[in-house]
Backbone atoms as SQL, in Angstrom:
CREATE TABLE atoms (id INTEGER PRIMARY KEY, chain TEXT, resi INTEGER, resn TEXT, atom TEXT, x REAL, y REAL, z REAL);
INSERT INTO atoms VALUES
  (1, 'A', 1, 'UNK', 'N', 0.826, -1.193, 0.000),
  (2, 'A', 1, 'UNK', 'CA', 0.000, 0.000, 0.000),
  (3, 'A', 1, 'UNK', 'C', 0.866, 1.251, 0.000),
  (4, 'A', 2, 'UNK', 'N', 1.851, 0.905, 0.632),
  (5, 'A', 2, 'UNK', 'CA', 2.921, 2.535, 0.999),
  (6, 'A', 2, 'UNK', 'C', 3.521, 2.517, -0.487),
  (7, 'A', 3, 'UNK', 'N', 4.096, 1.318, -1.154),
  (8, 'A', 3, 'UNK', 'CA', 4.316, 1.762, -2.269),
  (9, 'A', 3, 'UNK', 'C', 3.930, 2.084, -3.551),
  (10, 'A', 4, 'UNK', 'N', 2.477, 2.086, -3.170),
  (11, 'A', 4, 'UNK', 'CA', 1.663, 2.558, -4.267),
  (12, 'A', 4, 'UNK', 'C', 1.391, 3.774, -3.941),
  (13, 'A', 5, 'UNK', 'N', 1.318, 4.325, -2.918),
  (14, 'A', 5, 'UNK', 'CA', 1.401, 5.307, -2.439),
  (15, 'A', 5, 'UNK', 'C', 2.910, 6.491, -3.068),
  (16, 'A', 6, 'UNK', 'N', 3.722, 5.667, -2.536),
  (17, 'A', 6, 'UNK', 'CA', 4.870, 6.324, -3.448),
  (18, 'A', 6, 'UNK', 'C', 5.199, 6.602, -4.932),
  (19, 'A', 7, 'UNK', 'N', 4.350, 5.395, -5.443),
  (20, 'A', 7, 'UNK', 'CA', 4.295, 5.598, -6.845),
  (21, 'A', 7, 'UNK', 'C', 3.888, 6.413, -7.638),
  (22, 'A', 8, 'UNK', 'N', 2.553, 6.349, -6.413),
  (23, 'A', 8, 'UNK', 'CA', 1.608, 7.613, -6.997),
  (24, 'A', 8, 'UNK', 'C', 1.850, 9.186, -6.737),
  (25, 'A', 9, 'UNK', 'N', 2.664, 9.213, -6.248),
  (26, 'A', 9, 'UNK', 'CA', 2.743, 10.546, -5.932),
  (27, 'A', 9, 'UNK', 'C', 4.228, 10.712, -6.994),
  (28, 'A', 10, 'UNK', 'N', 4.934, 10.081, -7.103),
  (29, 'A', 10, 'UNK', 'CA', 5.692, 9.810, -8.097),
  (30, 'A', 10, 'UNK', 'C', 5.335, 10.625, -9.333),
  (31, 'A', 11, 'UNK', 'N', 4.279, 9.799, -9.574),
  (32, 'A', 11, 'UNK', 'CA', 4.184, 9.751, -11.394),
  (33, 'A', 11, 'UNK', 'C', 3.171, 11.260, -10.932),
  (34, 'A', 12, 'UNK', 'N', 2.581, 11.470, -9.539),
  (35, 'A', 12, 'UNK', 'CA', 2.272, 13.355, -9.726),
  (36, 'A', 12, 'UNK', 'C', 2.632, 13.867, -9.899),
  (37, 'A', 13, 'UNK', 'N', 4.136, 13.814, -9.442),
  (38, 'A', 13, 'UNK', 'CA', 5.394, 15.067, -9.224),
  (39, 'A', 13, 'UNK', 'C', 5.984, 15.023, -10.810),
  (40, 'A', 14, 'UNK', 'N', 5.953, 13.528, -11.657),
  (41, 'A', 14, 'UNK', 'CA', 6.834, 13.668, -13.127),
  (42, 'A', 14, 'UNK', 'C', 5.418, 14.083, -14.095),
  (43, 'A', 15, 'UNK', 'N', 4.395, 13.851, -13.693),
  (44, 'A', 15, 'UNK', 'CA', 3.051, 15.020, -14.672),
  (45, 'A', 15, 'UNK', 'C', 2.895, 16.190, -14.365),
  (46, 'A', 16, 'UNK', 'N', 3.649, 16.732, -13.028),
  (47, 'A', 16, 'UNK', 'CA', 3.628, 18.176, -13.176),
  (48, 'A', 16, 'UNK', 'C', 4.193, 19.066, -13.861),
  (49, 'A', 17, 'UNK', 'N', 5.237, 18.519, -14.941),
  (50, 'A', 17, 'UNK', 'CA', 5.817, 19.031, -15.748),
  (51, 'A', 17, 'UNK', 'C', 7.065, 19.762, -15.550),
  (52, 'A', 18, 'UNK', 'N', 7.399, 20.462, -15.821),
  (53, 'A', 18, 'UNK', 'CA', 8.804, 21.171, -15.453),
  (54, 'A', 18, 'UNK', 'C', 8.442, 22.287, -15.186),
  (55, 'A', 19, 'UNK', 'N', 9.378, 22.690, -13.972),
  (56, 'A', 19, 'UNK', 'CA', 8.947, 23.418, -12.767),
  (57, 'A', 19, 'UNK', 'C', 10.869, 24.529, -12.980),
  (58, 'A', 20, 'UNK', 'N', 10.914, 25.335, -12.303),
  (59, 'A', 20, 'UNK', 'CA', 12.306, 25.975, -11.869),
  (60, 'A', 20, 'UNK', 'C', 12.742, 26.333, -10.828),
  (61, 'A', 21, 'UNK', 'N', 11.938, 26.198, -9.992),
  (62, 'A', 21, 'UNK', 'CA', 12.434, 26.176, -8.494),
  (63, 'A', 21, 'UNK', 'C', 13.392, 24.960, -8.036),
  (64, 'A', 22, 'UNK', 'N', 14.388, 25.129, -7.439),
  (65, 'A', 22, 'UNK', 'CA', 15.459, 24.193, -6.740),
  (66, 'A', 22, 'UNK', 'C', 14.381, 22.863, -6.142),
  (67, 'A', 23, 'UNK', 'N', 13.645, 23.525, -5.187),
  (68, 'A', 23, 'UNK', 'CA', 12.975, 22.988, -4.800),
  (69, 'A', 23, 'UNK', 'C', 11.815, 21.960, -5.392),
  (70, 'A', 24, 'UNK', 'N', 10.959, 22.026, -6.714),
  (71, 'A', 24, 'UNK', 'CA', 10.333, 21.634, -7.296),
  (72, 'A', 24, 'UNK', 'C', 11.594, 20.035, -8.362),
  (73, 'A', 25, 'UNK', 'N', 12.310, 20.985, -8.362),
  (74, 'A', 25, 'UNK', 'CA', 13.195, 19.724, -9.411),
  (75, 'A', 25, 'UNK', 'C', 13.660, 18.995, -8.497),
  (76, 'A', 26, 'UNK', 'N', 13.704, 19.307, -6.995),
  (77, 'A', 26, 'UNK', 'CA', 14.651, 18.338, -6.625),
  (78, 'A', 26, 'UNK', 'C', 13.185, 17.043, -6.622),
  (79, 'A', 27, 'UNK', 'N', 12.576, 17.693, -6.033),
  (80, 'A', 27, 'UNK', 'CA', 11.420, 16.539, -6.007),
  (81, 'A', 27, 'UNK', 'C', 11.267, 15.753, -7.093),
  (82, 'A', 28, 'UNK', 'N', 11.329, 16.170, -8.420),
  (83, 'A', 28, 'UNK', 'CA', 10.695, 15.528, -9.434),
  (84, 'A', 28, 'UNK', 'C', 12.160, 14.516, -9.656),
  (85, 'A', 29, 'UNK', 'N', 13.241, 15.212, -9.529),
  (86, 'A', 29, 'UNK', 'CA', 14.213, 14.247, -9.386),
  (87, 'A', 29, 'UNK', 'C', 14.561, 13.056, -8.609),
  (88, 'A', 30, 'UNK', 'N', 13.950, 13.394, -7.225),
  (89, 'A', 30, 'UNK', 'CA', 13.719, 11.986, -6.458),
  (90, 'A', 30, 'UNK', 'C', 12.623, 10.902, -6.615),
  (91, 'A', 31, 'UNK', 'N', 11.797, 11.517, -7.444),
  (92, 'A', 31, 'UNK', 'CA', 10.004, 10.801, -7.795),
  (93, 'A', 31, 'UNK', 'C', 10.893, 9.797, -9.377),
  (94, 'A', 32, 'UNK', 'N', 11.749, 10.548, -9.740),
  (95, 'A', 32, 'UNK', 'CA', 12.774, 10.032, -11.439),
  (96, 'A', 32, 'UNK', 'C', 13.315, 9.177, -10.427),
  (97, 'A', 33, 'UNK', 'N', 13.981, 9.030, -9.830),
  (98, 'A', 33, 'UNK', 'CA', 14.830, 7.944, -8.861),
  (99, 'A', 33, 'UNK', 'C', 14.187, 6.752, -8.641),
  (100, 'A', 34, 'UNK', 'N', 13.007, 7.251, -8.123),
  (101, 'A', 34, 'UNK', 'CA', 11.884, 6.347, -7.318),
  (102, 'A', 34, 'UNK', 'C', 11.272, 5.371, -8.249),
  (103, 'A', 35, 'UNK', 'N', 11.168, 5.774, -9.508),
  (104, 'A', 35, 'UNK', 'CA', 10.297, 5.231, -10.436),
  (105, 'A', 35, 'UNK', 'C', 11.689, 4.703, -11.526),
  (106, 'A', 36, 'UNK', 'N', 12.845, 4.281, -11.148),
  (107, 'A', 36, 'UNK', 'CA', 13.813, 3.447, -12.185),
  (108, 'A', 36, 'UNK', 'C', 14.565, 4.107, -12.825),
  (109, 'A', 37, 'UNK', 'N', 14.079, 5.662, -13.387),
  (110, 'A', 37, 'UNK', 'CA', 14.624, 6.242, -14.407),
  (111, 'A', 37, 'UNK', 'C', 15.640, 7.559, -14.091),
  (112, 'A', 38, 'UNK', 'N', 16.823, 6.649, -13.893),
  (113, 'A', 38, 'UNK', 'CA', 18.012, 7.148, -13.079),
  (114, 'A', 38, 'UNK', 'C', 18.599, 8.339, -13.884),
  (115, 'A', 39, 'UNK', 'N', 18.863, 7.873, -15.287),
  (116, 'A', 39, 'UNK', 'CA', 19.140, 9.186, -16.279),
  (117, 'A', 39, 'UNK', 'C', 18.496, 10.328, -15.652),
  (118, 'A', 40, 'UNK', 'N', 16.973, 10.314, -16.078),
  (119, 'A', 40, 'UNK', 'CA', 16.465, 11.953, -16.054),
  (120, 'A', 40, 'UNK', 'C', 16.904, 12.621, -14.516),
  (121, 'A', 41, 'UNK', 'N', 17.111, 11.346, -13.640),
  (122, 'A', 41, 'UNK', 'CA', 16.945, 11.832, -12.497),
  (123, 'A', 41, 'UNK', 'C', 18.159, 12.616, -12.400),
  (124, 'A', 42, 'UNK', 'N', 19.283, 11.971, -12.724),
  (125, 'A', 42, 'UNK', 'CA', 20.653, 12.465, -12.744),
  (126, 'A', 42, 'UNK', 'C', 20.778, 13.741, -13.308),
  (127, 'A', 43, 'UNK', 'N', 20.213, 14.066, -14.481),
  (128, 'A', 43, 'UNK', 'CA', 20.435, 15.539, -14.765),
  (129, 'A', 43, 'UNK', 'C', 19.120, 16.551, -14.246),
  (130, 'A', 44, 'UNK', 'N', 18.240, 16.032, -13.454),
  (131, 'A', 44, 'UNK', 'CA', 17.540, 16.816, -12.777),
  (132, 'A', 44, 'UNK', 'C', 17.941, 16.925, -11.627),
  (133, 'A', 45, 'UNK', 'N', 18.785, 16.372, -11.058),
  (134, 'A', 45, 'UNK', 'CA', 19.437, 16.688, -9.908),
  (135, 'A', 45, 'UNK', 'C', 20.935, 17.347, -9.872),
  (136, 'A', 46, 'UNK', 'N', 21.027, 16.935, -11.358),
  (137, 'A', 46, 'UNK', 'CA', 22.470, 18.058, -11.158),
  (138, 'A', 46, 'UNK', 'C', 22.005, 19.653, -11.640),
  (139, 'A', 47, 'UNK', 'N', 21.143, 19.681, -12.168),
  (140, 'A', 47, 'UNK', 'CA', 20.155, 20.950, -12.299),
  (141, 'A', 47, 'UNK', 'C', 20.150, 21.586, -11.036),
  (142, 'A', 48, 'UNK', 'N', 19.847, 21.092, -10.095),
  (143, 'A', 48, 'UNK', 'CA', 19.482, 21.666, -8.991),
  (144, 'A', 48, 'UNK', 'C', 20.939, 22.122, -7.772),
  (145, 'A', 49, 'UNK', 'N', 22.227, 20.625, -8.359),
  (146, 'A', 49, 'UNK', 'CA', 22.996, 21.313, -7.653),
  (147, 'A', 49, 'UNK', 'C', 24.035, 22.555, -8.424),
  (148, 'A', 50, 'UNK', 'N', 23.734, 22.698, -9.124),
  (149, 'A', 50, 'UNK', 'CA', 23.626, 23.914, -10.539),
  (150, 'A', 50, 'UNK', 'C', 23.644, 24.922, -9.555),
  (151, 'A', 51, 'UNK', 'N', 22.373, 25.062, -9.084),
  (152, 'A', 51, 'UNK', 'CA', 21.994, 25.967, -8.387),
  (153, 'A', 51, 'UNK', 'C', 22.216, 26.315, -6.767),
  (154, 'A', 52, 'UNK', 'N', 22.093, 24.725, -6.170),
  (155, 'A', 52, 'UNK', 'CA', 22.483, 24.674, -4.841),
  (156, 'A', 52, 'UNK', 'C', 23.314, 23.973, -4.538),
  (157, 'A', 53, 'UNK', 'N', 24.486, 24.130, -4.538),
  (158, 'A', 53, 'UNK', 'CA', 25.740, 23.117, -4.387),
  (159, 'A', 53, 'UNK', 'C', 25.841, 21.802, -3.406),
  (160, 'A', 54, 'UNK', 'N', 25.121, 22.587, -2.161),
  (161, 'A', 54, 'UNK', 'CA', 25.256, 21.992, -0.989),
  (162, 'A', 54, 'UNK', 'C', 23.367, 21.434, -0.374),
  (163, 'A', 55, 'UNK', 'N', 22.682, 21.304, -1.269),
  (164, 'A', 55, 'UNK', 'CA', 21.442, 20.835, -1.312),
  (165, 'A', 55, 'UNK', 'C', 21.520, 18.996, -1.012),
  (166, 'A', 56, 'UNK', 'N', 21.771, 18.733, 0.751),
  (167, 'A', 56, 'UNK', 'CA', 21.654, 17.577, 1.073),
  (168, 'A', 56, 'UNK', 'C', 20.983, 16.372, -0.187),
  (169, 'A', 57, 'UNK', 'N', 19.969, 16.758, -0.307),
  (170, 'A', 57, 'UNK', 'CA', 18.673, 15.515, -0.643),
  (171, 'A', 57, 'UNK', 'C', 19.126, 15.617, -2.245),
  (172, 'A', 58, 'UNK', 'N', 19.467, 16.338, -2.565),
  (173, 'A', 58, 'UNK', 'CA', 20.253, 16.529, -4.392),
  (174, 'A', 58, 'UNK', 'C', 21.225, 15.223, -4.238),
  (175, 'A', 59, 'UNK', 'N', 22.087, 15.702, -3.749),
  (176, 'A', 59, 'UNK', 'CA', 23.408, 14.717, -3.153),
  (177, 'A', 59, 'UNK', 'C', 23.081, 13.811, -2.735),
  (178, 'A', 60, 'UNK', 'N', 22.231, 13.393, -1.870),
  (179, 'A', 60, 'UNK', 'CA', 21.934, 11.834, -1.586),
  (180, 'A', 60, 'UNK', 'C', 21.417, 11.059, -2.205),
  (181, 'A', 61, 'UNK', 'N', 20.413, 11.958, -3.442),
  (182, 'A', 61, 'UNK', 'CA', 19.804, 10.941, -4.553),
  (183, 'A', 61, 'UNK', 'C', 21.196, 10.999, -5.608),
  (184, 'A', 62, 'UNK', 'N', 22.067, 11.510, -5.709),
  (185, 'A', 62, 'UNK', 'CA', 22.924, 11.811, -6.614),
  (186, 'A', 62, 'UNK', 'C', 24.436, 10.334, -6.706),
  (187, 'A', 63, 'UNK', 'N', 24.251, 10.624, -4.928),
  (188, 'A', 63, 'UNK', 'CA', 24.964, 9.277, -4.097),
  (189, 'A', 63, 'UNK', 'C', 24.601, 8.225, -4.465),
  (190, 'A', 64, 'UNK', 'N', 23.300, 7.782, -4.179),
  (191, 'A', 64, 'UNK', 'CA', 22.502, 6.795, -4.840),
  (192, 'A', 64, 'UNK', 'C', 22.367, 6.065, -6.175),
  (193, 'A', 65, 'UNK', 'N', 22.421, 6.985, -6.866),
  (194, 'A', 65, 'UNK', 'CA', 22.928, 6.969, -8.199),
  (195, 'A', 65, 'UNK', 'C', 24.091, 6.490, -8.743),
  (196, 'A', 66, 'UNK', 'N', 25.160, 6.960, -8.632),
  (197, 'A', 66, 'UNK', 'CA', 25.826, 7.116, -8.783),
  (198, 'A', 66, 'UNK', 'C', 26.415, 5.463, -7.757),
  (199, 'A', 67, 'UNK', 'N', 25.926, 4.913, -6.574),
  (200, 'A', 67, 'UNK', 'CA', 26.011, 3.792, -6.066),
  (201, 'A', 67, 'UNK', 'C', 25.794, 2.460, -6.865),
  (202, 'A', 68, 'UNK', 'N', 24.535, 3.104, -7.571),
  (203, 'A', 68, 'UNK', 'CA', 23.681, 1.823, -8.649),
  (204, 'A', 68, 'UNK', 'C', 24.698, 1.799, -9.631),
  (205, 'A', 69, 'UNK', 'N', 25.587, 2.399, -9.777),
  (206, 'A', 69, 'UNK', 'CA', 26.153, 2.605, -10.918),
  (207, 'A', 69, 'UNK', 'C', 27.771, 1.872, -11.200),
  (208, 'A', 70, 'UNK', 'N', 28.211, 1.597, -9.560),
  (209, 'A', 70, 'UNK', 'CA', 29.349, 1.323, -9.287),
  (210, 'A', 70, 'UNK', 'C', 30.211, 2.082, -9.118),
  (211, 'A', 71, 'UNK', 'N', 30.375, 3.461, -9.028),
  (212, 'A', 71, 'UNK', 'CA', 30.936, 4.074, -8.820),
  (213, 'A', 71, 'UNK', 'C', 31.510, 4.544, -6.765),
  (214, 'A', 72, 'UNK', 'N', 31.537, 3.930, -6.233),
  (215, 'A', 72, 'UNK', 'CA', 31.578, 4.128, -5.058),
  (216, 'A', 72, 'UNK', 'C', 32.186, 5.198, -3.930),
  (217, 'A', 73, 'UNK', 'N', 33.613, 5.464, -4.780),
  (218, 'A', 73, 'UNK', 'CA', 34.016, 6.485, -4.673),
  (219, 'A', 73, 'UNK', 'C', 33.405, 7.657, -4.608),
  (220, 'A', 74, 'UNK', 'N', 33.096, 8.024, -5.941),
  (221, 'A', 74, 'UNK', 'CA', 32.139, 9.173, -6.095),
  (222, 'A', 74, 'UNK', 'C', 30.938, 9.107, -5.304),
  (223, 'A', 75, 'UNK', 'N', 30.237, 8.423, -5.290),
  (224, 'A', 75, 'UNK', 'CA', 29.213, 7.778, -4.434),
  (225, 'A', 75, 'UNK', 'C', 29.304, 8.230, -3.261),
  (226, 'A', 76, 'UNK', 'N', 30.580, 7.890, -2.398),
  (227, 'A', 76, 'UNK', 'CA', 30.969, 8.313, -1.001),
  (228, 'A', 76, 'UNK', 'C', 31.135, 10.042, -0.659),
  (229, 'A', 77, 'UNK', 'N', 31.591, 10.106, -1.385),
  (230, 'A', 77, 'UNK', 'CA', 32.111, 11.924, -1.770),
  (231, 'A', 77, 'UNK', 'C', 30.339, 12.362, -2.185),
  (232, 'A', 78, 'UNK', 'N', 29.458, 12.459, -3.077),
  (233, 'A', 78, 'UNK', 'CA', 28.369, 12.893, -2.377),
  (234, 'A', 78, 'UNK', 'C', 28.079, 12.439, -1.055),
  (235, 'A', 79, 'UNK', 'N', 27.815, 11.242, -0.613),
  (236, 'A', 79, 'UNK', 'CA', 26.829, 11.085, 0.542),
  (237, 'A', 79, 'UNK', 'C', 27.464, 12.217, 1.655),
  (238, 'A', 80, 'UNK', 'N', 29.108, 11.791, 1.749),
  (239, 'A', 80, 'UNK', 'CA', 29.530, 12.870, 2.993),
  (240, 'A', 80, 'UNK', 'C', 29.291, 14.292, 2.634),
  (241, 'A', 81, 'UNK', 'N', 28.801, 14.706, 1.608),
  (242, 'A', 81, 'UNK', 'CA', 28.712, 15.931, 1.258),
  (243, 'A', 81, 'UNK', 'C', 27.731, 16.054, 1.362),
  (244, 'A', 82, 'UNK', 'N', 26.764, 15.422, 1.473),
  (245, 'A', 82, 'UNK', 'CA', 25.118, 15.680, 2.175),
  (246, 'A', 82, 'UNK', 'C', 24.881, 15.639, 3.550),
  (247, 'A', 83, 'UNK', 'N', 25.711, 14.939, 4.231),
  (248, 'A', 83, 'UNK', 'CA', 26.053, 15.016, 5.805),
  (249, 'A', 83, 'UNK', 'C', 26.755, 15.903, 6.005),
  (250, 'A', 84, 'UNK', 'N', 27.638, 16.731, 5.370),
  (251, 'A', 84, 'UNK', 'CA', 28.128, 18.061, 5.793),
  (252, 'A', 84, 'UNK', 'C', 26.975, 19.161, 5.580),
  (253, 'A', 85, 'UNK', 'N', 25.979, 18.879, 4.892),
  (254, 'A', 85, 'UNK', 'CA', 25.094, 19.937, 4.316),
  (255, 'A', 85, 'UNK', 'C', 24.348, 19.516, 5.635),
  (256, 'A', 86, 'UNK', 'N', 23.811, 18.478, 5.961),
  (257, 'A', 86, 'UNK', 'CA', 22.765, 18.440, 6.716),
  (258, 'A', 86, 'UNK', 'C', 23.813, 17.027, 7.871),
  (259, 'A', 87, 'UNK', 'N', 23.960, 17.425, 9.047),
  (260, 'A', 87, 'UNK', 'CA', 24.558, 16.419, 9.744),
  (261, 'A', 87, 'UNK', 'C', 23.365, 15.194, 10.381),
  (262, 'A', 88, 'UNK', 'N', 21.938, 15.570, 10.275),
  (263, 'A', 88, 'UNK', 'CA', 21.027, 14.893, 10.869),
  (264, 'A', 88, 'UNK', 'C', 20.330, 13.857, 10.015),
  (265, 'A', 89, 'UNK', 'N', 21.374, 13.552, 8.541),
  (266, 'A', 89, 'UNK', 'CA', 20.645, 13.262, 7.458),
  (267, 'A', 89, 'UNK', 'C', 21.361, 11.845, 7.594),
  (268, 'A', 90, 'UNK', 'N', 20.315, 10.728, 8.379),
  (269, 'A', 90, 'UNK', 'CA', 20.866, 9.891, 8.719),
  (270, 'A', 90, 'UNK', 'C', 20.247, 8.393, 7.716),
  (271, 'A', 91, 'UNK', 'N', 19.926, 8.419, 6.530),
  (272, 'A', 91, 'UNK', 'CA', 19.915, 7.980, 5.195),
  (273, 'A', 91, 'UNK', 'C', 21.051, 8.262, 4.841),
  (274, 'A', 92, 'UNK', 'N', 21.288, 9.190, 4.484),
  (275, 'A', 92, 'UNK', 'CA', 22.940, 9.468, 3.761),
  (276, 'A', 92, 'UNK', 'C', 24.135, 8.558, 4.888),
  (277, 'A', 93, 'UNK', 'N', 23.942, 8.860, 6.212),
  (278, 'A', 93, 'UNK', 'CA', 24.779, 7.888, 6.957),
  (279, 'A', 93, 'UNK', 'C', 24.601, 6.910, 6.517),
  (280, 'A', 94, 'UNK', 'N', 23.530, 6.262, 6.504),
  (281, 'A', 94, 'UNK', 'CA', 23.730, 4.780, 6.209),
  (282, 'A', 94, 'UNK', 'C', 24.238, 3.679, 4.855),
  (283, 'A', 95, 'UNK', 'N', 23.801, 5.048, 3.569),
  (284, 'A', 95, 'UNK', 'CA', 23.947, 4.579, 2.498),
  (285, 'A', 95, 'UNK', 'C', 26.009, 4.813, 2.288),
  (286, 'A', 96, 'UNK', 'N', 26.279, 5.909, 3.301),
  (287, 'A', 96, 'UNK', 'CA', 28.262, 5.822, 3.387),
  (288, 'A', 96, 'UNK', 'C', 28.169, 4.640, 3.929),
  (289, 'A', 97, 'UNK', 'N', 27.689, 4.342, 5.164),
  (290, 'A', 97, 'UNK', 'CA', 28.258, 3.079, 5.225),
  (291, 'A', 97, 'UNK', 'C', 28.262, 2.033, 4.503),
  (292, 'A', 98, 'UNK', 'N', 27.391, 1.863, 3.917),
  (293, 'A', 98, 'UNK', 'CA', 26.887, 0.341, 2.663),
  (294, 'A', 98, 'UNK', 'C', 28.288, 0.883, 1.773),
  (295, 'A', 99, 'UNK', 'N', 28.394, 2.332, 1.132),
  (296, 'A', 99, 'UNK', 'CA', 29.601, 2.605, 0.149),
  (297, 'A', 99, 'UNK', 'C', 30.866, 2.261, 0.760),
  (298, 'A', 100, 'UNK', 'N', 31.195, 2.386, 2.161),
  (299, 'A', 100, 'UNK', 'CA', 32.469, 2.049, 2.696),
  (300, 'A', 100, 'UNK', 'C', 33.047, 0.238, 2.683),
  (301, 'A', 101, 'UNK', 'N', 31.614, -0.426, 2.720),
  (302, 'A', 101, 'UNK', 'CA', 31.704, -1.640, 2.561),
  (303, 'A', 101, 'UNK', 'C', 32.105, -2.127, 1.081),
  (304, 'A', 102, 'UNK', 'N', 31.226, -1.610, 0.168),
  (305, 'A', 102, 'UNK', 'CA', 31.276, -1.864, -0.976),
  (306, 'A', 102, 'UNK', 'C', 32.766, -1.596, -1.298),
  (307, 'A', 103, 'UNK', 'N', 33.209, -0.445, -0.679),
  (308, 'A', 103, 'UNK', 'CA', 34.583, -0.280, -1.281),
  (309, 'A', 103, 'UNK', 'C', 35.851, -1.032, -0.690),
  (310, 'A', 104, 'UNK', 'N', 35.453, -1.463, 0.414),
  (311, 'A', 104, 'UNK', 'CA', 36.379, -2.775, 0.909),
  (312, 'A', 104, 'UNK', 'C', 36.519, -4.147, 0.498),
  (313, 'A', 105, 'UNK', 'N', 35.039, -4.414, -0.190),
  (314, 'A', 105, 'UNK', 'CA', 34.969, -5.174, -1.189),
  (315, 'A', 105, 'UNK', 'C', 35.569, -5.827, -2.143),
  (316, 'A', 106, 'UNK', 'N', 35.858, -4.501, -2.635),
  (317, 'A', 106, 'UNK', 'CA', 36.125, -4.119, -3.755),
  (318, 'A', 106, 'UNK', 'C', 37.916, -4.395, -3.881),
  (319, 'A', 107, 'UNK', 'N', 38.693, -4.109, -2.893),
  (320, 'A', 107, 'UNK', 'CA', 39.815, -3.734, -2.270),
  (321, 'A', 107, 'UNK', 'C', 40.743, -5.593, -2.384),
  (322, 'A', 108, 'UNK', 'N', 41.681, -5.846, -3.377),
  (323, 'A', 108, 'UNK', 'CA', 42.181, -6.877, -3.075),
  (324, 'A', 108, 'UNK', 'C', 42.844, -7.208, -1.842);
């Protein structure tokens, strides 16, 4: 039920069309996340850090991204950069930690 819930509000935020507020894209960029389609999301969220460099929730979907992607490094370098933006942003903690693992992993 919650994720139909999410869905739906999803596919509200990507029929509202394009918006220019920081604020409006970041949303539609996390609803692009939410719903698979990581591309649009990616340049709707770098849209926004365009504008707001240090815009936690930009960066953590950006982290995310950029996680799915294998990139981990980079990955890590947003998330802590969304915990410097916002220190209470304790999603972004958790998803560094999953990246710190991944990158030990990774590590012969």
């Amino acid at each position: 039920m919650v994720r139909l819930a999410v869905l739906g509000l999803a596919a509200a935020v990507l029929v509202a069309g394009c918006s220019s507020s920081p604020e409006e894209m970041r949303q539609r960029g996390a609803a692009q996340f939410q719903v698979g389609n990581t591309e649009d999301a990616r340049e709707t969220l770098q849209r926004v850090l365009e504008q707001r460099p240090s815009d936690p929730v930009a960066l953590y979907y950006m982290g995310r991204i950029t996680y799915g992607d294998g990139f981990y490094e980079r990955a890590g370098y947003y998330f802590r950069s969304a915990i410097d933006a916002d220190p209470s942003f304790n999603d972004a903690r958790e998803w560094l930690a999953k990246t710190r693992e991944a990158l030990d992993r990774a590590r012969p």
